[in-house]
PyMOL Python script that loads the backbone (N, CA, C, O; Angstrom):
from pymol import cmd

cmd.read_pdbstr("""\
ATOM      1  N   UNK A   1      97.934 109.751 109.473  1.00  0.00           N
ATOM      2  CA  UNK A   1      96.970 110.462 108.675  1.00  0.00           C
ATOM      3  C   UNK A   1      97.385 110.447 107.208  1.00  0.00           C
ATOM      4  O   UNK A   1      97.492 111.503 106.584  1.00  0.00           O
ATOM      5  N   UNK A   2      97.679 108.952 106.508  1.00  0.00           N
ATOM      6  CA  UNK A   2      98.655 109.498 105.354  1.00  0.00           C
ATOM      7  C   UNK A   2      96.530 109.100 104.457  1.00  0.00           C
ATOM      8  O   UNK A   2      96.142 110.239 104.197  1.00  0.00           O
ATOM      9  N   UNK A   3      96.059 108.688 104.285  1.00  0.00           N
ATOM     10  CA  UNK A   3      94.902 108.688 103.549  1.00  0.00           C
ATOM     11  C   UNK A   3      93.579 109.381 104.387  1.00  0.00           C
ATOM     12  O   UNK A   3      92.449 109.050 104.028  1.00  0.00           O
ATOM     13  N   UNK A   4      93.710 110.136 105.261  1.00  0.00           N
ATOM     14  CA  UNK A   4      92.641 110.805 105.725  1.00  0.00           C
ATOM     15  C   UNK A   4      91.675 110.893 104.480  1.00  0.00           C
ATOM     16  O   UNK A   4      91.036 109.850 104.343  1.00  0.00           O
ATOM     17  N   UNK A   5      91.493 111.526 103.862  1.00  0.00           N
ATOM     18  CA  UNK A   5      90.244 112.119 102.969  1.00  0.00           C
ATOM     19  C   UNK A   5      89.825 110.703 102.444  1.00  0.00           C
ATOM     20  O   UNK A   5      88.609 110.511 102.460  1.00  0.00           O
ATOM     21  N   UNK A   6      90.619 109.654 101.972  1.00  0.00           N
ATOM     22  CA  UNK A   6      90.326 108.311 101.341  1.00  0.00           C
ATOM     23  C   UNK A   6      89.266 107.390 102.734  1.00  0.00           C
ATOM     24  O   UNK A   6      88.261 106.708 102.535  1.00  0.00           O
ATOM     25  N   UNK A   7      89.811 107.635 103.826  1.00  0.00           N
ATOM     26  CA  UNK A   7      88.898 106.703 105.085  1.00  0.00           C
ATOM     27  C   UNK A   7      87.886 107.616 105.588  1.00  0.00           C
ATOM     28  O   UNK A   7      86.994 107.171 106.308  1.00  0.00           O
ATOM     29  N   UNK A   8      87.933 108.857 105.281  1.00  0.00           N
ATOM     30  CA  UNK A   8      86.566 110.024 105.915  1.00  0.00           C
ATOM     31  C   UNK A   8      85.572 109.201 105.137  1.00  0.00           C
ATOM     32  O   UNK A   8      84.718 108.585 105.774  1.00  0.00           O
ATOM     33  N   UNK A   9      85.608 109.105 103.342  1.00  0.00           N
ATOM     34  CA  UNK A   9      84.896 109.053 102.610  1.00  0.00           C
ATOM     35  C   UNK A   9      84.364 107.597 103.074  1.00  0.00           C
ATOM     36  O   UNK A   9      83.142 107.520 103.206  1.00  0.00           O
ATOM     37  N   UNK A  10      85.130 106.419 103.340  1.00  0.00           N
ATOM     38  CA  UNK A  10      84.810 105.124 102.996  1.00  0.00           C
ATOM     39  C   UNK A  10      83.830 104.973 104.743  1.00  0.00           C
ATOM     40  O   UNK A  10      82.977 104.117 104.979  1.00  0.00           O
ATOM     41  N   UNK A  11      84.391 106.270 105.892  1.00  0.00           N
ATOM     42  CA  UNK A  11      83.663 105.796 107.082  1.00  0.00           C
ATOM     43  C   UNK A  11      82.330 106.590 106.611  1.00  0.00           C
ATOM     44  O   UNK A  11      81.313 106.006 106.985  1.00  0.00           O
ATOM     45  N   UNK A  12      82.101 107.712 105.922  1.00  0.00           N
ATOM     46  CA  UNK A  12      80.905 108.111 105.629  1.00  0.00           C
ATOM     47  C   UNK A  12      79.950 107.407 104.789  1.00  0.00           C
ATOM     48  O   UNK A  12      78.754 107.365 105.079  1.00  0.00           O
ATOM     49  N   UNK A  13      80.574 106.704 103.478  1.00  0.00           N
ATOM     50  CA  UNK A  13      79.748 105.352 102.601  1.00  0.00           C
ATOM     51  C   UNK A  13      79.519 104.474 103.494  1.00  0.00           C
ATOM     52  O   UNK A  13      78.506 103.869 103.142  1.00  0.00           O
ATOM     53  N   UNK A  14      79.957 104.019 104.587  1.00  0.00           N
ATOM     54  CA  UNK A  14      79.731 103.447 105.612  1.00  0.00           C
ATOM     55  C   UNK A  14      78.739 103.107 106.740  1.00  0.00           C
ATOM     56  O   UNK A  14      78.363 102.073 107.290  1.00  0.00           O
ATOM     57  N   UNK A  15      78.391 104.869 106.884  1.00  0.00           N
ATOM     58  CA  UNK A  15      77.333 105.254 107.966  1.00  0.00           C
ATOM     59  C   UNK A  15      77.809 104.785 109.230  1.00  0.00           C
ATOM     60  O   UNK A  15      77.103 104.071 109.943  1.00  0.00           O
ATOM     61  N   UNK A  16      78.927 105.130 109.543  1.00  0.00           N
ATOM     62  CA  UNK A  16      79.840 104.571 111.165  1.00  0.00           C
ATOM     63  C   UNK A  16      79.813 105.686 111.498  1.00  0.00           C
ATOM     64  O   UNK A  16      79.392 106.604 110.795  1.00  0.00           O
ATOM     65  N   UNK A  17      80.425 105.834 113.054  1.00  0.00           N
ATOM     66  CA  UNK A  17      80.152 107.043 113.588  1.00  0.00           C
ATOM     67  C   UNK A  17      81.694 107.686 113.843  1.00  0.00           C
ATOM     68  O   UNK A  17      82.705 107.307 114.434  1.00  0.00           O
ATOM     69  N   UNK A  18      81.301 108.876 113.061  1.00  0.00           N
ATOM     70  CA  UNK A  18      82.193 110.182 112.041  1.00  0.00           C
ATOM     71  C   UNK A  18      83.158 110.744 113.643  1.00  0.00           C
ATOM     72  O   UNK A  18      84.344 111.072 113.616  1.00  0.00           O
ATOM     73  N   UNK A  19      82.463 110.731 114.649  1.00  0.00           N
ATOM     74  CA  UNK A  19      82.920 111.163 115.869  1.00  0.00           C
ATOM     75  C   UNK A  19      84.278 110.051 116.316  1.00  0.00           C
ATOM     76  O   UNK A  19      85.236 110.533 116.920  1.00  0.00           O
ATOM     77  N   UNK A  20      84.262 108.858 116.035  1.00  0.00           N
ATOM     78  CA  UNK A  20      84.884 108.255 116.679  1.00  0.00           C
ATOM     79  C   UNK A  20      86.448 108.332 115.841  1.00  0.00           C
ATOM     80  O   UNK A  20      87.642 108.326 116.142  1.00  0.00           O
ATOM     81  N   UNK A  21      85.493 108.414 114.466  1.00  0.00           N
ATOM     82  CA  UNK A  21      86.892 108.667 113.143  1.00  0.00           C
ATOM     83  C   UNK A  21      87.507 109.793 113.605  1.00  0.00           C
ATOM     84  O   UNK A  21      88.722 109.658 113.455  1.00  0.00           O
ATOM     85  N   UNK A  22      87.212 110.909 114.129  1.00  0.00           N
ATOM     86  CA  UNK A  22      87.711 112.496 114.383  1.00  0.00           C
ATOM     87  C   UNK A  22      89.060 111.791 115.417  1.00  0.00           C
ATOM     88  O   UNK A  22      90.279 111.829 115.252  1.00  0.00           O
ATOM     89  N   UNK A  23      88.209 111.159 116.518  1.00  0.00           N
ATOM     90  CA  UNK A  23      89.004 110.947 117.760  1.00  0.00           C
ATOM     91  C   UNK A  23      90.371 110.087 117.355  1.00  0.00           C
ATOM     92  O   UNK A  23      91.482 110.580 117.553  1.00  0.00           O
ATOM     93  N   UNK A  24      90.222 108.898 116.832  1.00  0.00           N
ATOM     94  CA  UNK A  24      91.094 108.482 116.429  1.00  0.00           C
ATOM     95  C   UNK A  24      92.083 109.354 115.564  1.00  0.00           C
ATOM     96  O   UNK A  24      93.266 109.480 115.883  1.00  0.00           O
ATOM     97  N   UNK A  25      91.638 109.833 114.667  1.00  0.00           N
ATOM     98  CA  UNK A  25      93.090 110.836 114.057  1.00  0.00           C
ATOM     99  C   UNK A  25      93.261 111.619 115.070  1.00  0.00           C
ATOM    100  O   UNK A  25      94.492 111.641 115.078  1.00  0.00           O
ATOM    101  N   UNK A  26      92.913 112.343 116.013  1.00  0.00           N
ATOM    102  CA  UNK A  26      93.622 113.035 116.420  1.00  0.00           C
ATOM    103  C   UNK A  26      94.402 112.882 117.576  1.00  0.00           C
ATOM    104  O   UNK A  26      95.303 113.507 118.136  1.00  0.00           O
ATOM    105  N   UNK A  27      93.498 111.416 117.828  1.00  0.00           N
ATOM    106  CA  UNK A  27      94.919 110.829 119.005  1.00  0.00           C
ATOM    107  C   UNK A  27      96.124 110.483 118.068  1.00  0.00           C
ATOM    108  O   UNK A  27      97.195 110.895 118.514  1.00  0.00           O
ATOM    109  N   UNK A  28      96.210 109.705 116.666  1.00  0.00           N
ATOM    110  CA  UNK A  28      97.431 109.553 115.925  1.00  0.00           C
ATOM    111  C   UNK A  28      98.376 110.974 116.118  1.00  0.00           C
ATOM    112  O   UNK A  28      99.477 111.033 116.666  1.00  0.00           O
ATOM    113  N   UNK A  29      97.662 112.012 115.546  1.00  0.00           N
ATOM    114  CA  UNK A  29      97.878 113.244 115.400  1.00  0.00           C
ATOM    115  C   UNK A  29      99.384 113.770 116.805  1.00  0.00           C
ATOM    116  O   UNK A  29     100.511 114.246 116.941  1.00  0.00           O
ATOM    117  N   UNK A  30      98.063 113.126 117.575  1.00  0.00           N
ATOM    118  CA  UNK A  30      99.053 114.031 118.974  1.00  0.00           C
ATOM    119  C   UNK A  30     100.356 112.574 119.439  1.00  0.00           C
ATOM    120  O   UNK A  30     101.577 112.676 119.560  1.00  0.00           O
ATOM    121  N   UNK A  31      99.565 111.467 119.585  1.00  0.00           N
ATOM    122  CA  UNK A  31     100.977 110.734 119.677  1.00  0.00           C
ATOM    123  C   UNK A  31     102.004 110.999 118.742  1.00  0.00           C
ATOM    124  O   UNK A  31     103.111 111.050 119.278  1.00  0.00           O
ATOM    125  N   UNK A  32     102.001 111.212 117.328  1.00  0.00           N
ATOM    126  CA  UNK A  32     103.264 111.674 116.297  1.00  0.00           C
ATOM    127  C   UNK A  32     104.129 112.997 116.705  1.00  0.00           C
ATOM    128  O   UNK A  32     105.334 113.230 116.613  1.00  0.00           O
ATOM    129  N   UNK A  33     102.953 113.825 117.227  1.00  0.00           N
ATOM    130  CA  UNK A  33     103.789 114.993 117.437  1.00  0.00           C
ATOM    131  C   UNK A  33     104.618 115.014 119.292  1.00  0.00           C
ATOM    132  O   UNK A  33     105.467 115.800 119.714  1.00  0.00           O
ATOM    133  N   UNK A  34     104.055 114.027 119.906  1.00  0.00           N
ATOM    134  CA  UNK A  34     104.818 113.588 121.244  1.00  0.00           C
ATOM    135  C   UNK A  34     106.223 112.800 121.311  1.00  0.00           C
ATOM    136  O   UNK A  34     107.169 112.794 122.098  1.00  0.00           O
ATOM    137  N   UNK A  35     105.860 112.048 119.941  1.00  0.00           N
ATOM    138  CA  UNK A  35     106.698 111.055 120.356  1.00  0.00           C
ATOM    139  C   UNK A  35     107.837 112.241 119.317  1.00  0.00           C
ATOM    140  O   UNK A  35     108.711 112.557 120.124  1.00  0.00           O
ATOM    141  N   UNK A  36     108.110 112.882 118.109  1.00  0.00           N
ATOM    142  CA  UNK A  36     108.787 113.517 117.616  1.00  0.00           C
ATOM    143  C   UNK A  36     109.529 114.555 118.709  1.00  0.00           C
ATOM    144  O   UNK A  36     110.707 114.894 118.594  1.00  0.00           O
ATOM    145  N   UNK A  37     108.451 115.095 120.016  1.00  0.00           N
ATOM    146  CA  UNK A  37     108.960 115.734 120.974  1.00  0.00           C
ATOM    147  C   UNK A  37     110.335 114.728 121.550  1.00  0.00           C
ATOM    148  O   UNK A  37     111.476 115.120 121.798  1.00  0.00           O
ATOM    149  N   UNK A  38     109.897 113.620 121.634  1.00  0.00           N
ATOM    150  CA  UNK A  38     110.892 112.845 122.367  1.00  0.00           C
ATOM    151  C   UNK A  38     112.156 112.643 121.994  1.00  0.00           C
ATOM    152  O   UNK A  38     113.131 112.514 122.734  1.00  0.00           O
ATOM    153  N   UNK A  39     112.108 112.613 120.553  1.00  0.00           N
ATOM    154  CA  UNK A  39     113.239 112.451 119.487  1.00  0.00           C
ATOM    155  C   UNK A  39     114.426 113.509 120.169  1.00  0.00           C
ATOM    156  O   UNK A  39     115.588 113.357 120.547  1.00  0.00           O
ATOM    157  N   UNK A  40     113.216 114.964 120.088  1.00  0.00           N
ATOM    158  CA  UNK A  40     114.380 116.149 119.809  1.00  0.00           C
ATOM    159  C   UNK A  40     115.285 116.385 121.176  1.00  0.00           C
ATOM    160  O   UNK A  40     116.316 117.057 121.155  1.00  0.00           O
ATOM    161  N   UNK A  41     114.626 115.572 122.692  1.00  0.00           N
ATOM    162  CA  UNK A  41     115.559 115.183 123.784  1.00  0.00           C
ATOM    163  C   UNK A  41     116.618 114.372 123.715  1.00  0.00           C
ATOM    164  O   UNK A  41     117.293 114.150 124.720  1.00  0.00           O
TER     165      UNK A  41
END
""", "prot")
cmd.dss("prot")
cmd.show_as("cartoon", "prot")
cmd.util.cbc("prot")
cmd.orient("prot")
């Protein structure tokens, strides 16, 4: 998520679908914070 607000804007000038952009960050979102889980084992 290091340019979120920069790719919201360019998928909205776009007219792509805003739903699929959500999903994708927040699968990044949760794999970063899983795999950081893994680290701290």
């Amino acid at each position: 998520m290091k340019n979120f607000n920069t790719d919201l804007i360019q998928i909205l000038a776009q007219g792509l679908d805003i739903n699929e952009f959500f999903r994708q960050q927040l699968e990044i979102a949760i794999n970063d914070l899983l795999r950081s889980e893994l680290t701290v084992f």
